[in-house]
C-alpha positions in Angstrom: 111.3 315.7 212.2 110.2 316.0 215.8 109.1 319.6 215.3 106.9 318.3 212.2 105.4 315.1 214.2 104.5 318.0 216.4 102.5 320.0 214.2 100.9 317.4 212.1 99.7 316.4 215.7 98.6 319.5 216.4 96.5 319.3 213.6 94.8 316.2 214.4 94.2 316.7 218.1 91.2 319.7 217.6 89.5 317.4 215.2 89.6 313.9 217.2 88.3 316.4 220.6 85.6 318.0 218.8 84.6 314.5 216.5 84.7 312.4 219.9 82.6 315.2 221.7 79.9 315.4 218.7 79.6 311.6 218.1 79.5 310.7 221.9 76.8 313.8 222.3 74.7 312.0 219.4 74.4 308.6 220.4 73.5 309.6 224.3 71.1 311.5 222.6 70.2 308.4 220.8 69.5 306.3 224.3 67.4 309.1 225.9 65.3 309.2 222.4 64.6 305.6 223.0 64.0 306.2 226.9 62.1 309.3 227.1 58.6 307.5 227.2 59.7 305.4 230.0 61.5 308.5 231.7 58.2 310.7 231.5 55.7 308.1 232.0 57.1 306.5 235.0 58.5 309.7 236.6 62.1 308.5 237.0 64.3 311.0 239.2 66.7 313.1 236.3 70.1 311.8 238.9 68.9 308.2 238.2 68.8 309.6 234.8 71.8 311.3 235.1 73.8 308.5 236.5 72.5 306.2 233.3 73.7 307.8 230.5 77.2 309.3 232.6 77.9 304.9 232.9 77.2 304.5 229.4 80.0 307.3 228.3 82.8 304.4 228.5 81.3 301.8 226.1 80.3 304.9 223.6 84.1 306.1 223.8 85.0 302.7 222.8 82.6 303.3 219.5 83.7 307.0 219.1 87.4 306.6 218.9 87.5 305.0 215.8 85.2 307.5 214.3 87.0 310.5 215.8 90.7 309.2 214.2 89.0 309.0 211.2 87.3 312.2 210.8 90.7 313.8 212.7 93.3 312.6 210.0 90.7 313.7 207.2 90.1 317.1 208.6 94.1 317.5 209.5 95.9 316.1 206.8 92.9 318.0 204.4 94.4 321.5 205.8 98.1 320.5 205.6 97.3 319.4 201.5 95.5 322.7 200.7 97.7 324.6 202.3 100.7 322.9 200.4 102.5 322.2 203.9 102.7 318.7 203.1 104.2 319.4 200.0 107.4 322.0 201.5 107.9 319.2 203.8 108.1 316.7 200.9 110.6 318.6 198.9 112.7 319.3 202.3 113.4 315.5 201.7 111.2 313.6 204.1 109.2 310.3 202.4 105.4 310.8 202.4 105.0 307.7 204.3 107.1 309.1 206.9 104.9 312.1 207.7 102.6 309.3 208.4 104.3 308.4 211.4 103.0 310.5 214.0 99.2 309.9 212.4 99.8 306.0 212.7 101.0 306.4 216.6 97.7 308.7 217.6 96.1 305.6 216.3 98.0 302.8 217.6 97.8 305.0 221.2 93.8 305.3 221.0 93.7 301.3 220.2 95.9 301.0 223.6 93.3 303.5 225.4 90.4 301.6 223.9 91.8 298.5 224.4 91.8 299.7 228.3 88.8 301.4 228.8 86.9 298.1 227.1 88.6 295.8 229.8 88.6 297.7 233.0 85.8 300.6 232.7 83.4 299.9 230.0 82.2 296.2 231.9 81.5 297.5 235.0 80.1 300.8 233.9 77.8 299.1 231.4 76.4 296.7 234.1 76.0 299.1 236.3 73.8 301.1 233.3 71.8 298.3 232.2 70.7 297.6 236.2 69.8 300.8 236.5 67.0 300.5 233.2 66.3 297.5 234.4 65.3 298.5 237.9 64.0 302.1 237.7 63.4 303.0 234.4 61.7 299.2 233.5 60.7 298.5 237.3 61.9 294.7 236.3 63.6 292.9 239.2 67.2 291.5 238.1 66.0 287.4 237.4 67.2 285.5 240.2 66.7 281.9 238.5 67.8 280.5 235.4 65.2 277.4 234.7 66.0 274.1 233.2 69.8 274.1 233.1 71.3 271.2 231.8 74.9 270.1 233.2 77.1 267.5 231.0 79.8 265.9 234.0 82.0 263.3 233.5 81.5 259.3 233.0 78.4 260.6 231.4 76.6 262.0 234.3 73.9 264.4 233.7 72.7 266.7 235.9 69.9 269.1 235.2 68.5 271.6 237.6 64.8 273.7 237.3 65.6 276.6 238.4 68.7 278.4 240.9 68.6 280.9 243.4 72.2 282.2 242.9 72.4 284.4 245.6 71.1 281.7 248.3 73.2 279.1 246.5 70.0 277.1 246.1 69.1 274.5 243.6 65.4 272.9 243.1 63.9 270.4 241.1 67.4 268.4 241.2 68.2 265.2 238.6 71.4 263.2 238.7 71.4 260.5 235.8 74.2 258.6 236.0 74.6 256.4 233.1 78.0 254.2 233.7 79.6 252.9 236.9 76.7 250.5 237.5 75.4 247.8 235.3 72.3 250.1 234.7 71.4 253.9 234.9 70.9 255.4 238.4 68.8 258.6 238.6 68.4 260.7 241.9 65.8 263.2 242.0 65.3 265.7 244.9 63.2 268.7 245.6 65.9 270.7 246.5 69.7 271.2 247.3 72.8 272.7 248.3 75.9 273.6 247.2 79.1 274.5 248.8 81.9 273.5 246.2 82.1 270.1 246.6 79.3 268.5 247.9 75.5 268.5 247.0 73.4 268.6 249.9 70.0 266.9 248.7 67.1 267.2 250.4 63.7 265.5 250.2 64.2 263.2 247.7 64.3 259.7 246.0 67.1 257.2 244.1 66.0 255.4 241.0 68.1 252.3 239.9 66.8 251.2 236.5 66.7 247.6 234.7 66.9 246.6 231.2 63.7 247.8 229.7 63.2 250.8 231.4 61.9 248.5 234.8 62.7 250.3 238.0 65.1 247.3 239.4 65.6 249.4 242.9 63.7 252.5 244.6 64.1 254.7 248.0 63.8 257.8 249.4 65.5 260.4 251.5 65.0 263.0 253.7 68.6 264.5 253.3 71.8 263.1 251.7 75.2 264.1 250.7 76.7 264.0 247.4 80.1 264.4 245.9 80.2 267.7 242.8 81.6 265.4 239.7 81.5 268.9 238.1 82.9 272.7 238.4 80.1 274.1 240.9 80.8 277.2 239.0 78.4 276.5 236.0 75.6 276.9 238.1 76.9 280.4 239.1 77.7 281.2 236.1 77.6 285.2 235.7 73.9 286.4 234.4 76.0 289.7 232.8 76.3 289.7 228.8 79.4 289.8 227.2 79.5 293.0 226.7 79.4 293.7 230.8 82.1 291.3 231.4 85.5 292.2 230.7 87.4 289.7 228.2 89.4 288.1 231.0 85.9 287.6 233.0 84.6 286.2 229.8 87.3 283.8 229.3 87.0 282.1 232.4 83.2 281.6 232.0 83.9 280.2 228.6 86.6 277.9 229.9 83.7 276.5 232.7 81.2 276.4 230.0 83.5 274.3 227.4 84.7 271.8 230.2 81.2 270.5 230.5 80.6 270.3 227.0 78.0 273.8 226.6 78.4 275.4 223.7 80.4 278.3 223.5 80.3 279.9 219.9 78.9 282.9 220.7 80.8 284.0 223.9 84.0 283.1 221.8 83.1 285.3 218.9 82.6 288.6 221.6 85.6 287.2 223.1 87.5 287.6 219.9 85.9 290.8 219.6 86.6 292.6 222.7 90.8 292.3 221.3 89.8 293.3 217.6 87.4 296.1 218.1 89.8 298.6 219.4 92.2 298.1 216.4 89.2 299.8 214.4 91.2 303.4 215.3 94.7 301.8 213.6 92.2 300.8 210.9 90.5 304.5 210.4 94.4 305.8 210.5 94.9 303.8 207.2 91.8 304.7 205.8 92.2 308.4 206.3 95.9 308.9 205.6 95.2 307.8 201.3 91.8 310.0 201.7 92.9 312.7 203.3 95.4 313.7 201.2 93.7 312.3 197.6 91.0 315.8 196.7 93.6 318.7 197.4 91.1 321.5 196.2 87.9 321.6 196.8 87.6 318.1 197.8 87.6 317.8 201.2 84.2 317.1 201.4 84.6 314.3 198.8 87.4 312.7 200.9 84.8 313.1 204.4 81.9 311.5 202.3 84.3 308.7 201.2 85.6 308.2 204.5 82.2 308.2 206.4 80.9 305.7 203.7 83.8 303.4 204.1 83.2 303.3 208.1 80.0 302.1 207.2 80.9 299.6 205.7 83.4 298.9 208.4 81.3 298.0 211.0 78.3 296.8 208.8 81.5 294.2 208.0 81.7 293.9 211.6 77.8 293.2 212.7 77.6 290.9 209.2 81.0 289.4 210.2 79.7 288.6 214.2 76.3 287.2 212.8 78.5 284.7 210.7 80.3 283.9 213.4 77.7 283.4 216.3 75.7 280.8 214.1 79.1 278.6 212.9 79.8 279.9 209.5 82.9 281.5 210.3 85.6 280.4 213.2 85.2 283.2 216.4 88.8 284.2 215.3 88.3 284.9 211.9 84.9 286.7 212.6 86.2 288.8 214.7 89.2 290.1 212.8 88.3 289.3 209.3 87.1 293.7 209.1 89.7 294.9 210.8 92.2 292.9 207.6 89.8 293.6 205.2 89.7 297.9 205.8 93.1 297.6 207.4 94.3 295.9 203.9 92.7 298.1 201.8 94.1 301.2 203.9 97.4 300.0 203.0 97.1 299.4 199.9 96.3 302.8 199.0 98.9 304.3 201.5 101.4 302.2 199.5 100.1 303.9 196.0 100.6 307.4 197.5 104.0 306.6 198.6 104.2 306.1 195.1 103.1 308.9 193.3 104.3 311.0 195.7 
């Protein structure tokens, strides 16, 4: 059996190369289609260029493989069939579902590598990318403030800040509304303010104790004044990268901050989710292909390509429909994000099951 796991391999490696190469080739073509205006127009150096689309190769691989597994077991198991190989090695006395083997661990070692290159490779690179259209090829400045951010603390303190400088650690237009410990509200406002972790430093500012009816029972002001962080400083340094340049362990810990102050977190949880069930899409194309590509045995290998494309459009149609439902509450992040992957994956076997069957 190990010499035939070799050669159905063998069959499958040209296939995934040359389907990974085409589709990766097609969708960098893709970006610099929707680039080429801003590339011409604003006479962007072909390195900075260069450098783009090279840091946007990871994220695309993570696309591709799925698409390459597919279109490898089709094209692969499609020769063996009409070439009655996979017949001899049936009546040699090995199971159907055991030629499967070696197809199955291709795919469960691409979801490993795509598993990978989304956590480690893919974040960074894709950052990296999207600075890079956002400084040269859009001439826009990376934001440096994120206005009107509203902080929920404990003992139902509030504190809600106008705008950040992140990289000064500066906070303006400061509110703290403190609504228990004291027989009435408190609010301190100050122009500015520092943080170093556990203390806000406020500067220029004014205290606010309030009476029943809204009546300001006590007023002063300040010049500078110390305050203890009832909160996780972090959320106000909270990364400005998307999820998808953030690797899942980055994006669990901002979701962790997030949830301990009460934000909402529905969407990050869903690309959380996502980031693990993704890169099962190659297991997923596996099952798919292995029923198809050995179904049209004459002639019908382009019947079994059509049906396998068609299916992988449905797969991640599933997946942007299953997201969208997810994101806005309809469906849990967890079942959003894996609710393709058992759908296809289910259907896969299912049919693999019926060919063990006949055959």
């Amino acid at each position: 059996m190990k010499l035939a796991d070799r050669y159905i391999l063998s069959e499958l490696v040209g296939p995934l190369f040359l389907a990974a190469v085409g589709f990766g080739l097609f969708m960098l073509a893709n970006i610099v289609f929707l680039l080429v205006d801003q590339i011409v127009t604003k006479q962007v150096p072909w390195m900075a260029v260069i450098e783009m689309l090279g840091l946007r190769i990871p994220a695309i691989l993570v696309l591709t493989f799925p698409v390459a597994m597919l279109f490898a077991t089709l094209l692969g198991l499609g020769r063996l069939v009409a070439d009655h190989e996979i017949i001899a090695m049936r009546t040699s006395g090995i199971s159907f579902l055991r030629l499967t083997y070696p197809i199955l661990g291709l795919a469960i070692l691409l979801v490993f590598l795509t598993f990978l290159t989304n956590e480690k490779i893919s974040p960074w690179a894709t950052h990296r990318s999207e600075t890079i259209i956002r400084e040269i090829l859009l001439r826009q400045a990376i934001p440096p403030v994120e206005p009107n951010v509203f902080i929920h603390g404990p003992n139902n303190t509030v504190y809600y800040v106008g705008a950040l400088d992140k990289p000064n650690r500066m906070l303006y237009h400061v509110m703290i509304y403190e609504g228990s410990g004291s027989l009435y509200p408190r609010m301190t406002v100050a122009d500015r303010a520092e943080y170093d972790g556990t203390h806000f430093h406020l500067y220029k500012g004014s205290i606010h104790q309030y009476a029943p009816g809204g009546l300001t029972q006590y007023e002063s002001s300040f010049d500078e004044m110390v305050v203890p962080v009832a909160i996780n400083p972090e959320l106000f340094t909270t990364s400005d990268k998307s999820s998808f340049e953030m690797s899942a362990t980055e994006l669990r810990k901002q979701i962790g901050v997030l949830k301990a102050s009460g934000i909402e977190t529905r969407v990050m949880d869903t690309d959380y989710y996502f980031k693990y069930s993704l890169p099962f899409g190659c297991l997923v194309a596996g099952l798919i292909g292995i029923p198809l590509g050995v179904r049209f045995p004459r002639g019908g290998r382009f019947i079994s390509i059509a049906s396998g494309v068609f299916l992988l459009f449905i797969y991640y149609c599933l997946f942007s429909v299953s997201r969208a439902l997810g994101t806005v509450g309809l469906l849990s992040p967890w079942i959003a994000a894996w609710l393709p992957n058992l759908l296809l994956g289910g259907f896969g076997i299912f049919f693999l099951w019926r060919e063990e069957l006949i055959r």
